[in-house]
Structure formats: C-alpha cells, structure tokens
NUROGU-481146 format. One record per atom (N, C-alpha, C): residue number from 1; atom name; x, z, y. Coordinates in steps of 0.001 Angstrom, whole numbers, padded with zeros to 6 digits. Layout:
N
REC    k   a        u        w        v
REC  NUM  CA        X        Z        Y
...
//
This chain:
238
REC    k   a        u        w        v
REC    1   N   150807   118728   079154
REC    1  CA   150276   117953   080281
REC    1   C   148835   118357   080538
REC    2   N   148347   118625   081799
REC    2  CA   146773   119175   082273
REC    2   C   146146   118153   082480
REC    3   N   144918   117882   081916
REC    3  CA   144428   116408   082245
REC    3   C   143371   117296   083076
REC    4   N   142333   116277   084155
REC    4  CA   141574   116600   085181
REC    4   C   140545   116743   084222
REC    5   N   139614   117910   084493
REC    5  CA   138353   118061   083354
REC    5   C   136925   117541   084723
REC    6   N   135736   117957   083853
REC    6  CA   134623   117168   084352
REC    6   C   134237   117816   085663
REC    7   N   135183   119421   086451
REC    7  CA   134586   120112   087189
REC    7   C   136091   119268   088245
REC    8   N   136818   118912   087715
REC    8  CA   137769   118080   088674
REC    8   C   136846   116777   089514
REC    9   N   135794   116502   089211
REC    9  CA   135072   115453   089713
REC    9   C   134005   115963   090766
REC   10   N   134365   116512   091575
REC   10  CA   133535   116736   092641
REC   10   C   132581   116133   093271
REC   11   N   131345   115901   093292
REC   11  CA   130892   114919   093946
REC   11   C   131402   114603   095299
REC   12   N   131229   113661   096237
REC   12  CA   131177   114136   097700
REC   12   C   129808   114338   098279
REC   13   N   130041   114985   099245
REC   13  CA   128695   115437   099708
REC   13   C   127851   114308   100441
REC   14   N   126445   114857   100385
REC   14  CA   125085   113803   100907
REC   14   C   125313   113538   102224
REC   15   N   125144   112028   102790
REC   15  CA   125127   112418   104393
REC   15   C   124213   113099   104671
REC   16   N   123553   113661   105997
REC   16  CA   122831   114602   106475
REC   16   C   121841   113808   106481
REC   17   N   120793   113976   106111
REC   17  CA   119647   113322   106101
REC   17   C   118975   113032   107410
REC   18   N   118564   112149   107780
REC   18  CA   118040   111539   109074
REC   18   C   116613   112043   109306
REC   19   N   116935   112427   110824
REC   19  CA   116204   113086   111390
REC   19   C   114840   112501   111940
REC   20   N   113865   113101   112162
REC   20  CA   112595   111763   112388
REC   20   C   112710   112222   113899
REC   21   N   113633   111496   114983
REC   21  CA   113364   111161   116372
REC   21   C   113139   110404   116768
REC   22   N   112835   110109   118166
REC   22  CA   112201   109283   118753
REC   22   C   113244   107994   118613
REC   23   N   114109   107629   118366
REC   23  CA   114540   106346   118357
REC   23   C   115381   105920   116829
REC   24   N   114495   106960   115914
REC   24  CA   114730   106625   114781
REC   24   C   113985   105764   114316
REC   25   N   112732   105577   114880
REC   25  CA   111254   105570   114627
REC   25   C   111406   103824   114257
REC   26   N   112615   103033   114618
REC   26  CA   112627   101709   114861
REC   26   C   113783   101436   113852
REC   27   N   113914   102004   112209
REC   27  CA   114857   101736   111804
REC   27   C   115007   100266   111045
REC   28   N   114050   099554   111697
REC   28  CA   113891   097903   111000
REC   28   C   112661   097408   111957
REC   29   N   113060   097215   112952
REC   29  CA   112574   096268   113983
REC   29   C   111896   095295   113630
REC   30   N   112447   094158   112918
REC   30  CA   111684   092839   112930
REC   30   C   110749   093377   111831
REC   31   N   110644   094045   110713
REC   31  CA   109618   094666   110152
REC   31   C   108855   094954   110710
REC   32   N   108670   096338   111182
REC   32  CA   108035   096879   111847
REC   32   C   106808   096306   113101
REC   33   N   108177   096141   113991
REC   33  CA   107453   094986   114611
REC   33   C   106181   094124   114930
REC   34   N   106663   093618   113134
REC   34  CA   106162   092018   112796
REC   34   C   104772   092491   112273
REC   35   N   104602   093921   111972
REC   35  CA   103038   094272   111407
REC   35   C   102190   094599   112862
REC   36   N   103242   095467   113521
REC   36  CA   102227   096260   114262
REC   36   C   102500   095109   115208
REC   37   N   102903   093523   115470
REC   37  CA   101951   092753   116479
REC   37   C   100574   092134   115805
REC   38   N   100678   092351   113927
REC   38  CA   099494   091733   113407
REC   38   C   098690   093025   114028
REC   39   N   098900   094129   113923
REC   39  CA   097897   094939   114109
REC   39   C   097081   094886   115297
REC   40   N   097859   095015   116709
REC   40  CA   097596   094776   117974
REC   40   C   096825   093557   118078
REC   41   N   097408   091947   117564
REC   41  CA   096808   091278   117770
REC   41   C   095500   091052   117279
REC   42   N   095262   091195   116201
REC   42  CA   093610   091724   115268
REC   42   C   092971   092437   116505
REC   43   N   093161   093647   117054
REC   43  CA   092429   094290   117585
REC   43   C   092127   093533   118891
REC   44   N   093483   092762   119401
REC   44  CA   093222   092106   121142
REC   44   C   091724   091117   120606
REC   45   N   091800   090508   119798
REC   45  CA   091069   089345   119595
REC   45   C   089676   089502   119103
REC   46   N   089197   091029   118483
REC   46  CA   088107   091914   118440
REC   46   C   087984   092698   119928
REC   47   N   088794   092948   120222
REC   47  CA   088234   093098   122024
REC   47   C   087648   092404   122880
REC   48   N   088485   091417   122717
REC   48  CA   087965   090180   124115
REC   48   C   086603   089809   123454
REC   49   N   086610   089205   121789
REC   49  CA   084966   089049   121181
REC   49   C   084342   089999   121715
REC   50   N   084175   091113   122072
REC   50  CA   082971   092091   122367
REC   50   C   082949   092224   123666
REC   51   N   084486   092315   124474
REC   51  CA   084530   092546   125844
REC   51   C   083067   090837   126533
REC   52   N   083945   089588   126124
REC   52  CA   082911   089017   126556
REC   52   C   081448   088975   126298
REC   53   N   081132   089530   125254
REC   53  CA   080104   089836   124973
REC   53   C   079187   090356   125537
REC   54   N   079759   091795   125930
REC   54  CA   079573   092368   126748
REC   54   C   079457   091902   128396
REC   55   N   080666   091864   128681
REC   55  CA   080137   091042   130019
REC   55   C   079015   090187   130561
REC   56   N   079032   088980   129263
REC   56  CA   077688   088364   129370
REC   56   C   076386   088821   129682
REC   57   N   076193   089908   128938
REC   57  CA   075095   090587   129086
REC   57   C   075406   091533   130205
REC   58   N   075984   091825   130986
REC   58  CA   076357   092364   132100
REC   58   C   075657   091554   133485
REC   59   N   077042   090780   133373
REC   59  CA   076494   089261   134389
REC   59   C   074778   088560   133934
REC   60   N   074182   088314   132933
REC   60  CA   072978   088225   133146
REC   60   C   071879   089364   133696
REC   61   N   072575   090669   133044
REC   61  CA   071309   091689   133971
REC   61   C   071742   091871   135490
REC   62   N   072800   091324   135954
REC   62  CA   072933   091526   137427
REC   62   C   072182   090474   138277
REC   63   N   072514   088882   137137
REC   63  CA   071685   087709   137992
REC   63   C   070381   087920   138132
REC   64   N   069665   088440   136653
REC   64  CA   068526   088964   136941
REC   64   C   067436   090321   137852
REC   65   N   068576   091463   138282
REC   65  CA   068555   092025   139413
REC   65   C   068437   091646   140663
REC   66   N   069556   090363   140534
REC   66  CA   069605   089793   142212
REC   66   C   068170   089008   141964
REC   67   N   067932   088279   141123
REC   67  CA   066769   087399   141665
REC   67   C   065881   088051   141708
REC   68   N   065688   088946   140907
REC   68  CA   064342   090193   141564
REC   68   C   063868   090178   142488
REC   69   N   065491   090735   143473
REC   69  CA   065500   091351   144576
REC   69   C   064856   090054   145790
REC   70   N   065427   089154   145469
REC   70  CA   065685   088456   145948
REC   70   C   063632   087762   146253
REC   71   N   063516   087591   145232
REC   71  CA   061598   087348   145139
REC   71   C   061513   088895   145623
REC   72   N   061258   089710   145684
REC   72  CA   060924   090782   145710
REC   72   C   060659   090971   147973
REC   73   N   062282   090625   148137
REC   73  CA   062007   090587   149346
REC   73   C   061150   089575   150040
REC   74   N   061281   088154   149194
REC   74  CA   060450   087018   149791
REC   74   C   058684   087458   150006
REC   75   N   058359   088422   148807
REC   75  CA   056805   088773   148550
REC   75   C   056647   089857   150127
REC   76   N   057532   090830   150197
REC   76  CA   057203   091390   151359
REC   76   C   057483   091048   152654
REC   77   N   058227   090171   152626
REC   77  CA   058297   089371   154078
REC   77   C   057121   088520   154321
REC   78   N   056207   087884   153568
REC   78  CA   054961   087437   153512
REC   78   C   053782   088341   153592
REC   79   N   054026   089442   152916
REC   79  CA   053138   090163   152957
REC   79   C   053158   090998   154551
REC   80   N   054270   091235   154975
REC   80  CA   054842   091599   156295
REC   80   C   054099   090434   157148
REC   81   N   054593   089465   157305
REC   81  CA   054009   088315   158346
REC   81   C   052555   088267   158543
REC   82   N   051873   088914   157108
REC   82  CA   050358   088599   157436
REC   82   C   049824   089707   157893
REC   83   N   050729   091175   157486
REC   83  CA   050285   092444   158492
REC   83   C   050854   092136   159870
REC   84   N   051881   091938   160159
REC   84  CA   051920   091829   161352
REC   84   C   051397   090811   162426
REC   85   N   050719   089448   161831
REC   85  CA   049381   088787   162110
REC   85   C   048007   089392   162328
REC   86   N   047649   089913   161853
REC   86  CA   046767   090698   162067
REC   86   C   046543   092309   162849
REC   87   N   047635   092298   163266
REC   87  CA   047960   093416   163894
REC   87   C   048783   093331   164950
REC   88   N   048411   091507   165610
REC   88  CA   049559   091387   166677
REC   88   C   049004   092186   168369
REC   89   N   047940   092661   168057
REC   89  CA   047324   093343   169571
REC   89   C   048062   094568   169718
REC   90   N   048781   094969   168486
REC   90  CA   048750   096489   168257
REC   90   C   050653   096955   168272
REC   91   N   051158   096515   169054
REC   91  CA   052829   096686   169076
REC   91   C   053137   097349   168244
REC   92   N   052692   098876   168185
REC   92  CA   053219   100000   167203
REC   92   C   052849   099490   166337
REC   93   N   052154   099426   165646
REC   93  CA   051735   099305   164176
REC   93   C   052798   097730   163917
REC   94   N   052897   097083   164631
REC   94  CA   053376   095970   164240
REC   94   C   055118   096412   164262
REC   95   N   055991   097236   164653
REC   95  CA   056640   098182   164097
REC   95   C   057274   099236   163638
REC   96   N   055803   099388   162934
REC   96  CA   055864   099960   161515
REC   96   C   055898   099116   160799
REC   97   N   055506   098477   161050
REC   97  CA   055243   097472   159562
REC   97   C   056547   096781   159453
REC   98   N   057460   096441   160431
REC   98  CA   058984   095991   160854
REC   98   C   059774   097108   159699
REC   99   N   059342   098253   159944
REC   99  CA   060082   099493   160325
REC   99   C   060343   099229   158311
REC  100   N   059049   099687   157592
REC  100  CA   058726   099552   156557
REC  100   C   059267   098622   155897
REC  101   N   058973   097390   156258
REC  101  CA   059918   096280   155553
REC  101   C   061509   095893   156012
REC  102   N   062178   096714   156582
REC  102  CA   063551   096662   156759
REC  102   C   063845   097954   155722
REC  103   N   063108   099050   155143
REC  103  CA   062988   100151   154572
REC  103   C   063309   099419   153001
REC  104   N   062239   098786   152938
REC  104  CA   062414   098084   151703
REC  104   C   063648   097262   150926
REC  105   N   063808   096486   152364
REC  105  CA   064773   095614   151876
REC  105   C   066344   096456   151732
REC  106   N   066305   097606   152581
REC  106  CA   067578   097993   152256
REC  106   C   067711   098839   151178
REC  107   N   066438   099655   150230
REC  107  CA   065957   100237   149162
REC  107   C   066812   099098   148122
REC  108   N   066584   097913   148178
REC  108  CA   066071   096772   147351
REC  108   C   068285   096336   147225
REC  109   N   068759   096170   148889
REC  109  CA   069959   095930   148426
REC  109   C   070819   097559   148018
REC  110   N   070457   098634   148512
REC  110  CA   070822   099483   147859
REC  110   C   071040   099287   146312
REC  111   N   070101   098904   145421
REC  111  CA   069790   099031   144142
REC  111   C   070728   098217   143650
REC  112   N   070442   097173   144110
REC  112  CA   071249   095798   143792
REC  112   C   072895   095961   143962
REC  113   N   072892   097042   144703
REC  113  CA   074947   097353   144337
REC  113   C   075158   098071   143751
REC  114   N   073877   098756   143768
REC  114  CA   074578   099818   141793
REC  114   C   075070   099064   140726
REC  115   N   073829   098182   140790
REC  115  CA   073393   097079   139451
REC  115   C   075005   096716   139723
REC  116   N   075807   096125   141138
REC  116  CA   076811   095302   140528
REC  116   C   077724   096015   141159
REC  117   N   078182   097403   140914
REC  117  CA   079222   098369   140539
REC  117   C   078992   098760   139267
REC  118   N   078120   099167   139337
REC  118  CA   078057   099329   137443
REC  118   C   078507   098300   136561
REC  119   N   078280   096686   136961
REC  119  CA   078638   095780   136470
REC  119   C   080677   095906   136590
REC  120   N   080808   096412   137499
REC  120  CA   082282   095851   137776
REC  120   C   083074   097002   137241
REC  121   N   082262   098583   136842
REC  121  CA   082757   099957   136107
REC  121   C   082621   099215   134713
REC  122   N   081924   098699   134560
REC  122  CA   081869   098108   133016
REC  122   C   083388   097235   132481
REC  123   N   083591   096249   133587
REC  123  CA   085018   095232   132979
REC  123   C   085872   096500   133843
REC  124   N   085999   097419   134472
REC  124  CA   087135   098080   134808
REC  124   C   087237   098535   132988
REC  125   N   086451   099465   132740
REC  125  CA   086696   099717   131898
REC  125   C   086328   099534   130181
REC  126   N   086643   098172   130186
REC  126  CA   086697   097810   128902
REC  126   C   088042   097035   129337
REC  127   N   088704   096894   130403
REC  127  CA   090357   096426   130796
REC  127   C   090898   097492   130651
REC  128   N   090323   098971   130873
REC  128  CA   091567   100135   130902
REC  128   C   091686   100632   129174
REC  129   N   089815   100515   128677
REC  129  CA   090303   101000   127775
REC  129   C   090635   100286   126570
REC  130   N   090418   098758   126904
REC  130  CA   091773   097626   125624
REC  130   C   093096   098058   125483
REC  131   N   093716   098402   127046
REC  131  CA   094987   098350   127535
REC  131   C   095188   100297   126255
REC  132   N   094713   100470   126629
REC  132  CA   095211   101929   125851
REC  132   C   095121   102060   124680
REC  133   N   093941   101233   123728
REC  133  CA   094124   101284   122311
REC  133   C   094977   100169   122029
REC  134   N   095138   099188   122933
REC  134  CA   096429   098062   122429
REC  134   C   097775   099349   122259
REC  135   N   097872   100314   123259
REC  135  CA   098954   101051   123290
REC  135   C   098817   101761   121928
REC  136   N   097805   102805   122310
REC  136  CA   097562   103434   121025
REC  136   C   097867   102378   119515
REC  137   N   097345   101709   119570
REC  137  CA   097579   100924   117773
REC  137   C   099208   100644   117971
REC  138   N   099939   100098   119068
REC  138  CA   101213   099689   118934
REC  138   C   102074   101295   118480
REC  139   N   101816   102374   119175
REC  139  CA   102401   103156   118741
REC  139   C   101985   103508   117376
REC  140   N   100969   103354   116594
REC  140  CA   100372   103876   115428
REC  140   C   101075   103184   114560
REC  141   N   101114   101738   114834
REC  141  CA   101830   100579   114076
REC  141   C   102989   100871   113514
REC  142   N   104170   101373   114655
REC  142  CA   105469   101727   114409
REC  142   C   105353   103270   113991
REC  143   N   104803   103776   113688
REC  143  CA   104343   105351   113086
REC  143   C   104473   104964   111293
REC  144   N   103169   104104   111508
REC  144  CA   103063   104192   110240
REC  144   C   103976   103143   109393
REC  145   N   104448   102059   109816
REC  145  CA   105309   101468   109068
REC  145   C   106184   102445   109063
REC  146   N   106969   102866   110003
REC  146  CA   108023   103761   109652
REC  146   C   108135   104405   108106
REC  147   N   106789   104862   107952
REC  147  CA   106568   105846   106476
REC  147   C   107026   104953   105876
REC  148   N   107033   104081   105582
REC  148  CA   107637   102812   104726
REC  148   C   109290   102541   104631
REC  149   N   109389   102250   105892
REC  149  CA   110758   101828   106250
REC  149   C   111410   102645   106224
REC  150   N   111164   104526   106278
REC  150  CA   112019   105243   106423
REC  150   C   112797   105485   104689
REC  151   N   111817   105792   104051
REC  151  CA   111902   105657   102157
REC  151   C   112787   104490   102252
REC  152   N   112841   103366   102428
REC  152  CA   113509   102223   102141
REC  152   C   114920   102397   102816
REC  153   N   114933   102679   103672
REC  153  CA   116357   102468   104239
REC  153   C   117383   104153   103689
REC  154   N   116931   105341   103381
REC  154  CA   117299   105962   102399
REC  154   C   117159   105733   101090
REC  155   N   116747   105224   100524
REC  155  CA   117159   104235   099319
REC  155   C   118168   103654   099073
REC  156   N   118120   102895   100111
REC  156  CA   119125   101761   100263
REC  156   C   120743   102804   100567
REC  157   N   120502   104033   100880
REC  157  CA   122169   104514   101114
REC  157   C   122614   105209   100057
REC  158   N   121155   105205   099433
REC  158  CA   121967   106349   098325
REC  158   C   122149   105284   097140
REC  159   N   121546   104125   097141
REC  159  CA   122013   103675   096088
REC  159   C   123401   102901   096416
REC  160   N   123786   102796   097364
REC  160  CA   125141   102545   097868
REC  160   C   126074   104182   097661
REC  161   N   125416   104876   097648
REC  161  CA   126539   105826   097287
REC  161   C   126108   106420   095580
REC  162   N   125031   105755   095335
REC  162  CA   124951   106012   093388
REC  162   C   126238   104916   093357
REC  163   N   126217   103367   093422
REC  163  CA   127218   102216   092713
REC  163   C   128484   102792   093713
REC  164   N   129339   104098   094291
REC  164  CA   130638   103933   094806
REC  164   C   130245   105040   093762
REC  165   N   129614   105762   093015
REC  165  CA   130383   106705   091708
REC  165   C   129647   108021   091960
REC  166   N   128580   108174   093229
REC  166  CA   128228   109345   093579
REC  166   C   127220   109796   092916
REC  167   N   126415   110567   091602
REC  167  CA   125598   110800   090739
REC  167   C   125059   111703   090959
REC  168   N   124947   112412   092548
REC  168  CA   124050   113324   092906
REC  168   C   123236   112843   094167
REC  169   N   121721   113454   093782
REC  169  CA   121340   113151   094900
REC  169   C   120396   114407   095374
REC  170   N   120720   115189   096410
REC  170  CA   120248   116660   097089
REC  170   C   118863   116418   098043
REC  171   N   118807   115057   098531
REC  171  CA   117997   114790   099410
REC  171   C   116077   114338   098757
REC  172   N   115175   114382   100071
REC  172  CA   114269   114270   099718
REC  172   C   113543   113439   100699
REC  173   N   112137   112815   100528
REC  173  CA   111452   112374   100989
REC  173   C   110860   113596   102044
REC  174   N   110345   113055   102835
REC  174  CA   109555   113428   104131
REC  174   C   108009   113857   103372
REC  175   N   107810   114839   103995
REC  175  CA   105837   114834   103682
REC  175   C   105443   114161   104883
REC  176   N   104606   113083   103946
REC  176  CA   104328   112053   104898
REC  176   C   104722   110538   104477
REC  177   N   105401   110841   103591
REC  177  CA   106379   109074   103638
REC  177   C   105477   108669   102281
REC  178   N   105489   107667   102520
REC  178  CA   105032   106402   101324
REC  178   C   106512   106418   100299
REC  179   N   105683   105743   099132
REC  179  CA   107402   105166   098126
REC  179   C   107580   106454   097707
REC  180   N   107147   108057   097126
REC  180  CA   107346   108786   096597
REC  180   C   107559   108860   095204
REC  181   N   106571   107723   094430
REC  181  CA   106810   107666   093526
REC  181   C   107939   107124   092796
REC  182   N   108034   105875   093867
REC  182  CA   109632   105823   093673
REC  182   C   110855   106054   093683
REC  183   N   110671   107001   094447
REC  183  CA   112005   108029   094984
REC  183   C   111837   108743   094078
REC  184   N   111017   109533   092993
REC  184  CA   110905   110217   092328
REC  184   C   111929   109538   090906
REC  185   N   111399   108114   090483
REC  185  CA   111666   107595   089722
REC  185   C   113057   107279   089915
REC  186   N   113790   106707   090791
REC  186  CA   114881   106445   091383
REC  186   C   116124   108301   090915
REC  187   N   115484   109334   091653
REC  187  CA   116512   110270   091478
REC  187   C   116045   110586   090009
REC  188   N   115271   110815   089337
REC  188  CA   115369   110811   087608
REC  188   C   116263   110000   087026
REC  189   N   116354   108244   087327
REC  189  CA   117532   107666   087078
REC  189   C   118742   108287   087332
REC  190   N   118750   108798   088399
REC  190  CA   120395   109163   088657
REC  190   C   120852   110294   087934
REC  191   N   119616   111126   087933
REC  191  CA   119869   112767   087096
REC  191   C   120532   112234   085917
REC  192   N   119501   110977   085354
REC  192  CA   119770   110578   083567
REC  192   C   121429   110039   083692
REC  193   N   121418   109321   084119
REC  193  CA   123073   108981   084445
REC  193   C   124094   109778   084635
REC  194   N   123538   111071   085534
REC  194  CA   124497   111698   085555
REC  194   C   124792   112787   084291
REC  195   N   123943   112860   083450
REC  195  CA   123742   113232   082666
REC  195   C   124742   112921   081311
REC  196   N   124349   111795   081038
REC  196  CA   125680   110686   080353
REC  196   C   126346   111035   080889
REC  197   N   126597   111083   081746
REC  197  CA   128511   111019   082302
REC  197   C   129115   112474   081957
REC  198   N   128046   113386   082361
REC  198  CA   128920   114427   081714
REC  198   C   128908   114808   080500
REC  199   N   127845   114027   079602
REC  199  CA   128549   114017   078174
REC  199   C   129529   113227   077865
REC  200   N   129761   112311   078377
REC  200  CA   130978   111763   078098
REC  200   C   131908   112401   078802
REC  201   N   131911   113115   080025
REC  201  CA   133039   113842   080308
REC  201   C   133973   115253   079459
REC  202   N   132390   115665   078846
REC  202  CA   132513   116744   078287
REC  202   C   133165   116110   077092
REC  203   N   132825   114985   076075
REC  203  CA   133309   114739   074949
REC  203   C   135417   114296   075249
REC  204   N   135122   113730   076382
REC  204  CA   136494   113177   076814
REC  204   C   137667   114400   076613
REC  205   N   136798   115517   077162
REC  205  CA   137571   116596   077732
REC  205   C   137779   117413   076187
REC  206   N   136889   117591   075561
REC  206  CA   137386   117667   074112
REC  206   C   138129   117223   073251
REC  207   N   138390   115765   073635
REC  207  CA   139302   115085   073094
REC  207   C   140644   115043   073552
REC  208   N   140851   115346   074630
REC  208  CA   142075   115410   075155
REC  208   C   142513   116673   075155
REC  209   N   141744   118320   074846
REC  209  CA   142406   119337   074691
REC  209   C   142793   119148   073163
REC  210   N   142396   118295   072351
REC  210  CA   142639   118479   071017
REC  210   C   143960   117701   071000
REC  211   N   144301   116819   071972
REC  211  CA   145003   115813   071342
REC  211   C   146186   117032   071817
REC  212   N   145971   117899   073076
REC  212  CA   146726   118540   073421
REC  212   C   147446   119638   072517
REC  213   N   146566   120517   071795
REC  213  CA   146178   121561   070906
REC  213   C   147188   120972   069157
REC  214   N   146607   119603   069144
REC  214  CA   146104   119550   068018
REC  214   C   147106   118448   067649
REC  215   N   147454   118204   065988
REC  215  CA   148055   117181   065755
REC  215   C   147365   115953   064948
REC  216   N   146459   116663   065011
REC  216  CA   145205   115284   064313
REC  216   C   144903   113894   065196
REC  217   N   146168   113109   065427
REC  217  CA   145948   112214   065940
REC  217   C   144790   111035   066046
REC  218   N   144737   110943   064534
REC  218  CA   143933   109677   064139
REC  218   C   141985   110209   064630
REC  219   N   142163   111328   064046
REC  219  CA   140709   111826   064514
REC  219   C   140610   111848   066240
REC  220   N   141188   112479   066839
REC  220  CA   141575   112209   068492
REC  220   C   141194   110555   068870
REC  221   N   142044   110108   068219
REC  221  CA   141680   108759   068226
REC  221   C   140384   107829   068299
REC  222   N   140028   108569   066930
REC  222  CA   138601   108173   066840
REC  222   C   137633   108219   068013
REC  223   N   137837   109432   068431
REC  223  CA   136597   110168   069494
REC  223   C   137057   109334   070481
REC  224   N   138243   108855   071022
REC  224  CA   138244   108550   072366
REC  224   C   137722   106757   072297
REC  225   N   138174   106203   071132
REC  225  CA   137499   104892   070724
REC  225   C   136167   104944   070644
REC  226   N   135423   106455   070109
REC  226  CA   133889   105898   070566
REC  226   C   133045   106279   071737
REC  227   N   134236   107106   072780
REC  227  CA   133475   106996   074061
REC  227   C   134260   105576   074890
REC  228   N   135102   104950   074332
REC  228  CA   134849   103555   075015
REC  228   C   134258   103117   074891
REC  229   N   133813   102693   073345
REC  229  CA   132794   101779   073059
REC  229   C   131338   102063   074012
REC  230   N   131331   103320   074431
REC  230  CA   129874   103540   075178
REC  230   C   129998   103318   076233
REC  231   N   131049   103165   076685
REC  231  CA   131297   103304   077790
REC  231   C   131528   101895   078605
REC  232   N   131766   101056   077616
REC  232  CA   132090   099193   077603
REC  232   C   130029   098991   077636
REC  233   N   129614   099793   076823
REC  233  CA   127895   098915   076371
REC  233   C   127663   099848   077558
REC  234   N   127513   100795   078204
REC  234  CA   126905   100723   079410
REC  234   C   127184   100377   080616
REC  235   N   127780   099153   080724
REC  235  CA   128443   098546   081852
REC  235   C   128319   097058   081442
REC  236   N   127427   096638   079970
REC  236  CA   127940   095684   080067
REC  236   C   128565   094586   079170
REC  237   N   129708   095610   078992
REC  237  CA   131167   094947   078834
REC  237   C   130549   094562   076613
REC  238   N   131938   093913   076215
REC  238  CA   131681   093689   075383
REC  238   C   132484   094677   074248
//
C-alpha cells in the first residue's frame, strides 16, 4: 500500500498580492476615515484661529486707512476753502486750487481701494488656501493610514489561510508600510511551524515505510504513538 509522503502536501498557492490602486487606498473606511476627519478637523480649527486673526488685523488696518482718508480729506477741504477765500478775485487760481484738491481726494480714494482689495486678496486667499490643505491633509490622511491598514488586512488573510492548513507564506510587505516588524515576526512563526510539520511529516513517513518494509511492528508502533503524542500537545489536546 503507497501512503501520501510530505511532497504529496502541496501547499496551495498565495492569492496575488494586492495591488496599491486608487480604490484600494480605502481598505477600512470607518478607520481610516475616522483619523483623517481628526486630522482635517485639528487643522480646520487652527485655520479659522489664525484666519480670524488675521482678518482682524486686516479689517482694523483698513478702518484705520479709511479714517485717515477720511480726516485727511476733511484737512484739505479746509485748507481748500481758505485758499480759495482768499483768492476769490482770482477765478483761475481759485481752480487750481479746485483742480488740486479733487487731485487729492482721488489720490486719497485711489489708495484706500488698494488698502481694501488687498484686504479682500487676503480672505480670498486664506478661503482658497484652507480649502486645499483641508484637501491636501484629507488625502494625506487616507495615504498614510493606509500604511497601516494595508499590513493589517494582509495579515488578516494569511492568517486565515495559516488556520485552513496553509504553512507558506511567499508574500511581502510594501516599502513603505508600517507593522514590519510584525510581519516579520508573524512569517518566522509560520516558517517555525512549518518546520514541525515537516518533521513530523518526515518522521511519519519513516514510520510508515518501515511498517511497510519492515516487520518490527511494536517499534513502528512506538514512533507513530510519539508523533501523536506531539501532535495532541500542540493543539492542545490532552
């Protein structure tokens, strides 16, 4: 009779190892997720602190522009009224002096809409550029958890195919991924296991060409009683 030896045990083969694409990137959602809205939200709430901050001091150097302007024109419209008082015999000169202080004042609101475009380039862009590092960190978020989640959820298959009997493992971590050390530690377990097994396969297989070969029952015997016994204590059993 041919009994099956230890090269009769084929492993089956690794699934194909998963590919890092774009909609792999989400292989545990509510994980993932659940960091990169802590992440986003940390940053929204350090934005708006500085964005208003900022603004404040925005909106006060504009109020203080306008009222400048604002005294600024009152001083030359007085100062205007008393040249052109004194110079009421004299038409021309009286405008110029018109001429001059309409010069001014439009110098004066000229200035005053820089001051508040610049004010309004300022919240354009501390709105465009929140909106893009909120983007930026959300994509970074699900980047980098991934490194995490990706180790974990290959873990999780191969040790579903270590407990269905499968004692090889061909596959590897990503450069790049977190949990190396454990994946390291993890396939050393399996090597060691598989290791045992084929000494016990190998001893099995000795024992059964002898029993084949051989008429030394009781010794046959022996050997196959003490790879049960190892075989009961590593499982367990009693």
């Amino acid at each position: 009779m041919t009994m099956p030896t230890a090269n009769a045990e084929a492993p089956a083969q690794p699934a194909t190892p998963l590919k890092r694409k774009l909609r792999n990137f989400l292989l545990n959602p509510a994980f993932q997720l659940k960091y990169t809205g802590i992440i986003v939200g940390v940053a929204v709430l350090l934005m708006v602190a500085l964005g208003a901050l900022v603004l404040k001091t925005t909106n006060n150097a504009t109020d203080q522009a306008r009222t400048a302007v604002e005294q600024s024109k009152a001083a030359n419209a007085v100062v205007a009224i008393d040249r052109i008082g004194n110079a009421a015999d004299n038409p021309e000169l009286v405008q110029t002096i018109q001429a001059e202080l309409n010069r001014k004042d439009a110098e004066m609101n000229h200035n005053l809409a820089e001051v508040e475009n610049g004010r309004k380039l300022t919240l354009y862009s501390l709105v465009g550029g929140g909106l893009l590092l909120v983007l930026f960190l959300g994509a970074l978020g699900v980047v980098v958890t991934h490194k995490v989640v990706g180790p974990v959820f290959k873990l999780k298959r191969l040790l579903r195919q270590v407990g269905g009997g499968q004692l090889v493992v061909k596959e590897h971590l990503r450069r790049g991924d977190e949990m190396q050390d454990l994946f390291q530690t993890f396939t050393e377990s399996v090597d060691a296991l598989r290791g045992a097994r084929e000494a016990e396969l190998a001893q099995l297989n000795k024992a059964i060409d002898a029993l084949e070969k051989s008429g030394g029952q009781a010794e046959v015997l022996s050997s196959l009683e003490d790879l049960r016994a190892r075989m009961r204590r590593s499982i367990g059993a009693a």
